[in-house]
N, CA, C and O atoms as CSV, one atom per row, in Angstrom:
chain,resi,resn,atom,element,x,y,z
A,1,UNK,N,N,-11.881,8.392,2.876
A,1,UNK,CA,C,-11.489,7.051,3.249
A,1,UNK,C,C,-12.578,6.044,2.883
A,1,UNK,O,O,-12.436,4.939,2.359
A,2,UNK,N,N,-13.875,6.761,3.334
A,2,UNK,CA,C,-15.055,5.779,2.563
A,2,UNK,C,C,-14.985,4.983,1.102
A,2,UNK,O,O,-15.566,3.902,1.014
A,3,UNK,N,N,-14.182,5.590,-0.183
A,3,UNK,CA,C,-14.194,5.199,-1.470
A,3,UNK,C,C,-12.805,4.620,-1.461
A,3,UNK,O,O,-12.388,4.387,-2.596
A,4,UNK,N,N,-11.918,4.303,-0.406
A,4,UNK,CA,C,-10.709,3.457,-0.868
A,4,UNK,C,C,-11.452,1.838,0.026
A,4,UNK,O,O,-11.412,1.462,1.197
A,5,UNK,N,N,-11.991,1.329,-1.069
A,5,UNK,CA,C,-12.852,-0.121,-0.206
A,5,UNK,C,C,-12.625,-1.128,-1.297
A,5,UNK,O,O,-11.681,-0.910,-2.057
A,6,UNK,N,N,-13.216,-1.992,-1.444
A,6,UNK,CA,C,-13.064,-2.928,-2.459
A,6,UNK,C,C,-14.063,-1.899,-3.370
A,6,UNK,O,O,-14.948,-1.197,-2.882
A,7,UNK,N,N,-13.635,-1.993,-5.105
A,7,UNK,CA,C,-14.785,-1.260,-5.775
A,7,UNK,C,C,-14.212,0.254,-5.358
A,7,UNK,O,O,-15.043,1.002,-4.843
A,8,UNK,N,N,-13.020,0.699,-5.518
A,8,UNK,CA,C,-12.976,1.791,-5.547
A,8,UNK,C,C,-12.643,2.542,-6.869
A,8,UNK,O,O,-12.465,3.757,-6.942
A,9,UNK,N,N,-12.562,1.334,-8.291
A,9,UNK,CA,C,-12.171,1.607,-9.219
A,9,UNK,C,C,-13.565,2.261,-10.187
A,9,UNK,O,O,-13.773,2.643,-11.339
A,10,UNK,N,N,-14.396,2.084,-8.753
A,10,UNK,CA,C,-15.923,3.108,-9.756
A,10,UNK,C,C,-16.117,4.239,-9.438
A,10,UNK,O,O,-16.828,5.065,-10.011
A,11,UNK,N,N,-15.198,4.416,-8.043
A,11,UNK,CA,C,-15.867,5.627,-7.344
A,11,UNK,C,C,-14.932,7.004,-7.890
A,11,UNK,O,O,-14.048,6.946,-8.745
A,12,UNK,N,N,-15.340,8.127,-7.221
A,12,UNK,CA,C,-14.806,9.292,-7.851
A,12,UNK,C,C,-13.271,9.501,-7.695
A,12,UNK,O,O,-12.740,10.490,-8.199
A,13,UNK,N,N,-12.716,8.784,-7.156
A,13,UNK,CA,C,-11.171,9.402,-6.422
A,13,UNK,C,C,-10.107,9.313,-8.012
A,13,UNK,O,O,-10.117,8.423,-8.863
A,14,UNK,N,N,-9.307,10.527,-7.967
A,14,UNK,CA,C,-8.824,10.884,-9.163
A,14,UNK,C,C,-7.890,9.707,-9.453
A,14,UNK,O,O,-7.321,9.063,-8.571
A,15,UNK,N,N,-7.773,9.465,-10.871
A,15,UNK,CA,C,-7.031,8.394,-11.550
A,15,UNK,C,C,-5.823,7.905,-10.933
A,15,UNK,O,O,-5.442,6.766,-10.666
A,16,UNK,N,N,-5.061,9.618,-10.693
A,16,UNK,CA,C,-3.816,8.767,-10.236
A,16,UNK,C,C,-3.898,7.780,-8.652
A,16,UNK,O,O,-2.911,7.136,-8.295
A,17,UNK,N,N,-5.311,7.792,-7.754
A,17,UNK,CA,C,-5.314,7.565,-6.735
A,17,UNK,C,C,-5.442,6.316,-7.032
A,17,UNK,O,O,-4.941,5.549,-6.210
A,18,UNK,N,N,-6.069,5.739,-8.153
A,18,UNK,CA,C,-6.633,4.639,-8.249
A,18,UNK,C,C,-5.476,3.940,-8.938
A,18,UNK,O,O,-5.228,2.792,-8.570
A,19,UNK,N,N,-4.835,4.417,-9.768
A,19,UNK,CA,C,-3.263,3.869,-10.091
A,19,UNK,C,C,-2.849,3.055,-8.420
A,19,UNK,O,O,-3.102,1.923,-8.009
A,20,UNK,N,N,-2.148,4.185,-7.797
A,20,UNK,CA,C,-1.703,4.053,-6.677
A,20,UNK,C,C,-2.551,2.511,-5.888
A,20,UNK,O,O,-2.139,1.351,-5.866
A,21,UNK,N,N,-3.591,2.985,-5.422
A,21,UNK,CA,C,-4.342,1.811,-4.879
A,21,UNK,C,C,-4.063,0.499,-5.530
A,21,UNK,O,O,-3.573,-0.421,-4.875
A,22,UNK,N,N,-4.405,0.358,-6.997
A,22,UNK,CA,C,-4.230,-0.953,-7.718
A,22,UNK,C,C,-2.733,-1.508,-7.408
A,22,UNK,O,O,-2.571,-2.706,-7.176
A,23,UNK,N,N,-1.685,-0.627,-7.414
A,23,UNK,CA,C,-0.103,-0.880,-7.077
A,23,UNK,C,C,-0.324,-1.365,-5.741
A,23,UNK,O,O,-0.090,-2.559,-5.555
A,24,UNK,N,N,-0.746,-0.645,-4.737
A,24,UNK,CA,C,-0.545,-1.604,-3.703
A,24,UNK,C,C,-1.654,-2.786,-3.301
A,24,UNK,O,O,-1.634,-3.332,-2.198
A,25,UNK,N,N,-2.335,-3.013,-4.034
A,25,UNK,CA,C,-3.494,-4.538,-4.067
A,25,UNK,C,C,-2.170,-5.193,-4.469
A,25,UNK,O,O,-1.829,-6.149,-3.773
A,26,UNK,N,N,-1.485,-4.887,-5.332
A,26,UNK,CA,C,-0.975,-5.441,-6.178
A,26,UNK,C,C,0.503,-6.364,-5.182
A,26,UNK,O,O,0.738,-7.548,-4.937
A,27,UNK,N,N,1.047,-5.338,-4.930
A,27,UNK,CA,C,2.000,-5.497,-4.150
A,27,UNK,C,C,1.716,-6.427,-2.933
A,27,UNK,O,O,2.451,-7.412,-2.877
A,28,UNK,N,N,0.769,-6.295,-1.933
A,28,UNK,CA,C,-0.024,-7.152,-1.083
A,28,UNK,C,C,-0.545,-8.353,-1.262
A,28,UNK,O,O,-0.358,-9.343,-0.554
A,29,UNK,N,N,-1.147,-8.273,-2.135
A,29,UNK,CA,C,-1.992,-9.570,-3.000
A,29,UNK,C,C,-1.406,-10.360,-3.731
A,29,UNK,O,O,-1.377,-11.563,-3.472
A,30,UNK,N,N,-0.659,-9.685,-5.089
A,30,UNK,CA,C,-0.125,-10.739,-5.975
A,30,UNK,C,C,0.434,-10.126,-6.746
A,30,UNK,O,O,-0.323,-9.531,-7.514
A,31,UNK,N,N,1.867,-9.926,-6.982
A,31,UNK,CA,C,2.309,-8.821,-7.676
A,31,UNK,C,C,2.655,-9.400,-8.808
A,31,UNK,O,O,3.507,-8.810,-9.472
A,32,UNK,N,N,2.102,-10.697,-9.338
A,32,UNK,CA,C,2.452,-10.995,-10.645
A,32,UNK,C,C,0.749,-10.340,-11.336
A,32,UNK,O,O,0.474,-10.640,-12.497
A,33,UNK,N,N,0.016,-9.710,-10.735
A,33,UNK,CA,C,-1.716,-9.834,-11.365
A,33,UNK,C,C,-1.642,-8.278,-11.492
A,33,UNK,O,O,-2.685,-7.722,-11.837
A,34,UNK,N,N,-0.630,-7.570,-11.277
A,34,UNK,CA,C,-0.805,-6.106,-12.542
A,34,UNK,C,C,-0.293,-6.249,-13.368
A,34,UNK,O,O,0.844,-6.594,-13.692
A,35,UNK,N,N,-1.806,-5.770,-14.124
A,35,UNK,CA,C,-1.899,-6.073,-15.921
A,35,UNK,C,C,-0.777,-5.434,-16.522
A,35,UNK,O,O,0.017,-5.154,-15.624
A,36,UNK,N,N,-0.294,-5.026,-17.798
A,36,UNK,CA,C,0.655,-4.690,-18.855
A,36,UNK,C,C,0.029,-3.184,-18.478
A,36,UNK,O,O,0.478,-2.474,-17.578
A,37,UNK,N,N,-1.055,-2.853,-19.313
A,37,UNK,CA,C,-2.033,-1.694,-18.752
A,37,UNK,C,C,-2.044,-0.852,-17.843
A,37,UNK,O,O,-2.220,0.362,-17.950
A,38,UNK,N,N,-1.826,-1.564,-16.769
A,38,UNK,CA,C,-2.215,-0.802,-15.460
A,38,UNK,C,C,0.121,-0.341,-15.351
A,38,UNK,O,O,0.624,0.776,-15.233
A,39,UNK,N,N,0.640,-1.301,-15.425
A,39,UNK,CA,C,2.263,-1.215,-15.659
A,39,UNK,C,C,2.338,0.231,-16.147
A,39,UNK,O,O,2.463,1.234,-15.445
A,40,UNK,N,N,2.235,0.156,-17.529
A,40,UNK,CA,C,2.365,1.166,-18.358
A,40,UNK,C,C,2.069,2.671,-17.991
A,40,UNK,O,O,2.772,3.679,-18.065
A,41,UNK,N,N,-0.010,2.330,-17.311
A,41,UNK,CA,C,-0.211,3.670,-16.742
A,41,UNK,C,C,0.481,4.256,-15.620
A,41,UNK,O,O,0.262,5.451,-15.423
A,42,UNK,N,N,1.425,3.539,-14.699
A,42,UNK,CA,C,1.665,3.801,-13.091
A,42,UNK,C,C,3.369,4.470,-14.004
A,42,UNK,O,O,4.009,5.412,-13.536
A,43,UNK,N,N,3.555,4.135,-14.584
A,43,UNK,CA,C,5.270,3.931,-15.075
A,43,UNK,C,C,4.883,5.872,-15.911
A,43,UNK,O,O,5.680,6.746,-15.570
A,44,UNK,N,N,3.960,6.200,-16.686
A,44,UNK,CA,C,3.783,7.328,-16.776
A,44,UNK,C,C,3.002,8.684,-16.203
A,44,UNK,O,O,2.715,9.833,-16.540
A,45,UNK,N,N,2.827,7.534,-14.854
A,45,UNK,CA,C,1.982,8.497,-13.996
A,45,UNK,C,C,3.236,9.006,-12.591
A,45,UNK,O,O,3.098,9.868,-11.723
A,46,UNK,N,N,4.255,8.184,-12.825
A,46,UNK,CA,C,4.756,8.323,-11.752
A,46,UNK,C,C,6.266,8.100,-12.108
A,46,UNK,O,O,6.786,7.444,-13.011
A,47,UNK,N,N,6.662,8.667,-11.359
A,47,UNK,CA,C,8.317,8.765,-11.692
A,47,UNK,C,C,8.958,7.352,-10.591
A,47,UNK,O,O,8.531,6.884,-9.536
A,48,UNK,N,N,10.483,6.928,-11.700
A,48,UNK,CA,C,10.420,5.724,-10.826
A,48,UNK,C,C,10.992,6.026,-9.086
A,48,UNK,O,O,10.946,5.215,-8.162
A,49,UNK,N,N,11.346,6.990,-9.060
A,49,UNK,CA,C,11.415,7.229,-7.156
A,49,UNK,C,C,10.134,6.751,-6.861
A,49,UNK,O,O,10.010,5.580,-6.502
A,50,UNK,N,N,8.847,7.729,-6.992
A,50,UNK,CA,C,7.301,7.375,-6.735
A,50,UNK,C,C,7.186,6.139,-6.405
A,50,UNK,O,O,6.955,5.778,-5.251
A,51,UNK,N,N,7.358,5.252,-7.525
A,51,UNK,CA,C,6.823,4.325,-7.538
A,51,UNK,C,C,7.615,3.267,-6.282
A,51,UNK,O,O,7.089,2.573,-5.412
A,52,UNK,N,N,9.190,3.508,-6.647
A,52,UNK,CA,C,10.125,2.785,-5.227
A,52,UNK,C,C,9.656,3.247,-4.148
A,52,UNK,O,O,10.044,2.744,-3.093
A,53,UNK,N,N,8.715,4.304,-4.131
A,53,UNK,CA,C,9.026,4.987,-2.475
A,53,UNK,C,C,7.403,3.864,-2.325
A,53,UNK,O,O,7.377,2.828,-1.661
A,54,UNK,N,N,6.502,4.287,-2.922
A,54,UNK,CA,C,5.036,2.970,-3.022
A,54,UNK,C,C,5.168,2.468,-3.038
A,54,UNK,O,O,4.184,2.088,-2.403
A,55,UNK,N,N,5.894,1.236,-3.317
A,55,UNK,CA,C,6.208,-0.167,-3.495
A,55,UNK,C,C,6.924,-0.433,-2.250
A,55,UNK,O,O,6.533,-1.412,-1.616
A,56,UNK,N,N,7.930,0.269,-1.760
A,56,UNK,CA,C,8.343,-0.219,-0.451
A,56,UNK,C,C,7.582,0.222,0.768
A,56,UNK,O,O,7.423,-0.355,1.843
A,57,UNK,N,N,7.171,1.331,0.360
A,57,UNK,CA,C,6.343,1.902,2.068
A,57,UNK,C,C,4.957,0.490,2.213
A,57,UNK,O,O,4.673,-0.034,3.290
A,58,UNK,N,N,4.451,0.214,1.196
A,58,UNK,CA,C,3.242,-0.464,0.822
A,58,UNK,C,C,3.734,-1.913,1.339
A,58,UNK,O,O,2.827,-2.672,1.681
A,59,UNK,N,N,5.018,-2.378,1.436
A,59,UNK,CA,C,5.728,-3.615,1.124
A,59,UNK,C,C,6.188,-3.809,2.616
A,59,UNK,O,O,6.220,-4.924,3.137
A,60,UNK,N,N,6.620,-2.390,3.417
A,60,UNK,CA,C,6.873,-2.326,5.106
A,60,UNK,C,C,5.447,-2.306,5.764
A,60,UNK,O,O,5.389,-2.959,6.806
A,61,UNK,N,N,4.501,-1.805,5.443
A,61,UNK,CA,C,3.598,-1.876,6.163
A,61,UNK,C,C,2.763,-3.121,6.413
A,61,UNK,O,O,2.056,-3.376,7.387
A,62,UNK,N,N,2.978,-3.778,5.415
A,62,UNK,CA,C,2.249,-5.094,5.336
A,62,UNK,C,C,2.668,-5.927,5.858
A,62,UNK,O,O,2.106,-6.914,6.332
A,63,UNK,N,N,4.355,-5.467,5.831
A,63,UNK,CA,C,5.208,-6.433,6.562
A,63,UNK,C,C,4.797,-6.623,7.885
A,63,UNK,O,O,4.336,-7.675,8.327
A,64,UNK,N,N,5.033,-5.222,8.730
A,64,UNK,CA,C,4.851,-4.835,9.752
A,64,UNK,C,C,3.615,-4.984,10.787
A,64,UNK,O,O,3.574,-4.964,12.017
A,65,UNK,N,N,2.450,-5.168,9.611
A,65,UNK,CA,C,1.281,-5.601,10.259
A,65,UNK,C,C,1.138,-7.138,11.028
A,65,UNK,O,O,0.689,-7.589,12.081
A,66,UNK,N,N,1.835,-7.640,9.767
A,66,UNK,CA,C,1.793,-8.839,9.325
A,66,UNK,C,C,2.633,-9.429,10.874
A,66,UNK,O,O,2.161,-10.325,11.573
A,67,UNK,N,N,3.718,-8.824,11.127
A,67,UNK,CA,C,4.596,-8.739,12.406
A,67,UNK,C,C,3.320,-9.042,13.821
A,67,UNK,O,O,3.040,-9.976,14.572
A,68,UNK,N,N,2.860,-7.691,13.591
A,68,UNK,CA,C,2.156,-7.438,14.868
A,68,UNK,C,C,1.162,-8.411,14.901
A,68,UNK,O,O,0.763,-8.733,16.021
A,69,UNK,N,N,0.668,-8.957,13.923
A,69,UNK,CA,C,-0.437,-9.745,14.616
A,69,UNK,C,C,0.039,-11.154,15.046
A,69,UNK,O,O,-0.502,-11.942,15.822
A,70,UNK,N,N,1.473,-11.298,14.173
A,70,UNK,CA,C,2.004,-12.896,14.633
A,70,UNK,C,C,2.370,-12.411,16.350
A,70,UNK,O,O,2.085,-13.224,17.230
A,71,UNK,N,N,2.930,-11.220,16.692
A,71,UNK,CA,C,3.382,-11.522,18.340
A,71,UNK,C,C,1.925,-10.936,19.200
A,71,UNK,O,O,1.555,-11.156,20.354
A,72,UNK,N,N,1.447,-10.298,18.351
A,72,UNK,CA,C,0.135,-10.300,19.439
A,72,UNK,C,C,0.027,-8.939,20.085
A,72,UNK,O,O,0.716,-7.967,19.773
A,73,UNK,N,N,-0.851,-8.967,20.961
A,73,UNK,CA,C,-0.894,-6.936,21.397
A,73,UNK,C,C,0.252,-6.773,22.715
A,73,UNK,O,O,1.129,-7.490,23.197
A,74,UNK,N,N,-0.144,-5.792,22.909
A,74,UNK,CA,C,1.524,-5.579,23.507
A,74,UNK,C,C,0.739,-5.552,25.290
A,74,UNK,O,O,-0.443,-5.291,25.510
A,75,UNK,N,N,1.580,-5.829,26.136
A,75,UNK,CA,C,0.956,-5.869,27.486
A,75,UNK,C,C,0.783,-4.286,27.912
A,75,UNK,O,O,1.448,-3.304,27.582
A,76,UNK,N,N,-0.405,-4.419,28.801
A,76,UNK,CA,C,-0.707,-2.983,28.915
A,76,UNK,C,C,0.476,-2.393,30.079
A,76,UNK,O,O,1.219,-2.716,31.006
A,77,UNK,N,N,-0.028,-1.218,29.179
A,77,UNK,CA,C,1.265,-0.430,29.373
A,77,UNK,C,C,0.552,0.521,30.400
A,77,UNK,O,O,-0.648,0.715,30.201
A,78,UNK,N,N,1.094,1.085,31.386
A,78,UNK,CA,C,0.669,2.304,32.445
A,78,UNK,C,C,0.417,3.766,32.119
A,78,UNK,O,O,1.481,4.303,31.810
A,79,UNK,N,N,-0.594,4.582,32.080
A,79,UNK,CA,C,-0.969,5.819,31.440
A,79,UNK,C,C,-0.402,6.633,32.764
A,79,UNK,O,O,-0.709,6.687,33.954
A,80,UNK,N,N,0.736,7.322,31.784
A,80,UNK,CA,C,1.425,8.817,32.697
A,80,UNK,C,C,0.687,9.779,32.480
A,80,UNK,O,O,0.445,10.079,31.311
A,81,UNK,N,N,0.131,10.521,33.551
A,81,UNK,CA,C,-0.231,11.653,32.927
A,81,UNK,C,C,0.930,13.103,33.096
A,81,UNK,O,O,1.866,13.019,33.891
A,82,UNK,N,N,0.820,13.750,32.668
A,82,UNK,CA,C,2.069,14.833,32.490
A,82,UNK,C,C,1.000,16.013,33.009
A,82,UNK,O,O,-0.044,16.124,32.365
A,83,UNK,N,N,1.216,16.854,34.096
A,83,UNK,CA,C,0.481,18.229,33.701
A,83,UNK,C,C,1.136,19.661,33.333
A,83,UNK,O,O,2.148,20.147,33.838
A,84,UNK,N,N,0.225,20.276,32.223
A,84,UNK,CA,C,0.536,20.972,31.844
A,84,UNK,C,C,-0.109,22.201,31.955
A,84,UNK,O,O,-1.314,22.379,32.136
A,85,UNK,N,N,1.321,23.567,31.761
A,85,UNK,CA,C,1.055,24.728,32.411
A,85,UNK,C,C,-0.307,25.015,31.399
A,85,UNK,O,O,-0.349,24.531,30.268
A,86,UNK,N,N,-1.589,25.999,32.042
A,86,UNK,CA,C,-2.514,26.785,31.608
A,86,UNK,C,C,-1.975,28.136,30.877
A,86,UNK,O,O,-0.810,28.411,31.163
A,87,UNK,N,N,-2.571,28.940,30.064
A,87,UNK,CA,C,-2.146,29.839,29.946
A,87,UNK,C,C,-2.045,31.085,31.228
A,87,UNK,O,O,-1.221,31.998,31.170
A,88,UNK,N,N,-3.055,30.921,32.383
A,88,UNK,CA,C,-3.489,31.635,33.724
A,88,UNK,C,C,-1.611,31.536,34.296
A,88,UNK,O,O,-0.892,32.473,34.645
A,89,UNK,N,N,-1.285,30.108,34.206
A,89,UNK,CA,C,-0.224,30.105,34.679
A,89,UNK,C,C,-0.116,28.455,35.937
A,89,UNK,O,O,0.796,27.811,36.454
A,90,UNK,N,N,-1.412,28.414,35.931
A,90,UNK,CA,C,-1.353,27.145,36.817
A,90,UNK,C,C,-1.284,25.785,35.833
A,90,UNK,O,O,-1.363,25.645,34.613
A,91,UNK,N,N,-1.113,24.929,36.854
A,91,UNK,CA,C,-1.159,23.590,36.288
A,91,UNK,C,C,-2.134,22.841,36.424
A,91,UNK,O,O,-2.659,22.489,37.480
A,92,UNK,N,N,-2.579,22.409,34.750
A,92,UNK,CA,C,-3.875,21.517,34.656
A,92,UNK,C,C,-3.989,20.224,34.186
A,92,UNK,O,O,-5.086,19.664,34.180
């Protein structure tokens, strides 16, 4: 997780990861600013399901974030605890 940061296009993580990553900067950021290049490589690195299933999971999450921070954190909620059997047989 350390080498997916800004500048991850130096670090070691295998090509297709860095495909992937640039698609979703891309998607997030500005999806007119992937190059012809980078098009070409993702389009033979990846089949077009791949790429629909990245483009939308990448496209809900952002959404979704994007959601949560407009309504804000959620009111605290009450911690149940559940107990559960031991292997002895009692409850812990």
């Amino acid at each position: 997780m350390d080498q997916i940061q800004d500048g991850y296009d130096h670090s070691v993580l295998p090509e297709r990861l860095k495909l992937a990553l640039r698609m979703a900067d891309a998607v997030i950021l500005d999806p007119s600013g992937l190059s012809a290049a980078d098009q070409a490589a993702l389009t033979a690195e990846f089949t077009p399901a791949e790429l629909s299933e990245l483009a939308l999971t990448v496209a809900m999450a952002a959404g979704f974030s994007k959601a949560a921070i407009a309504w804000g954190p959620p009111p605290v909620i009450p911690v149940t605890e559940v107990p559960t059997p031991t292997p002895d047989g009692t409850m812990g």
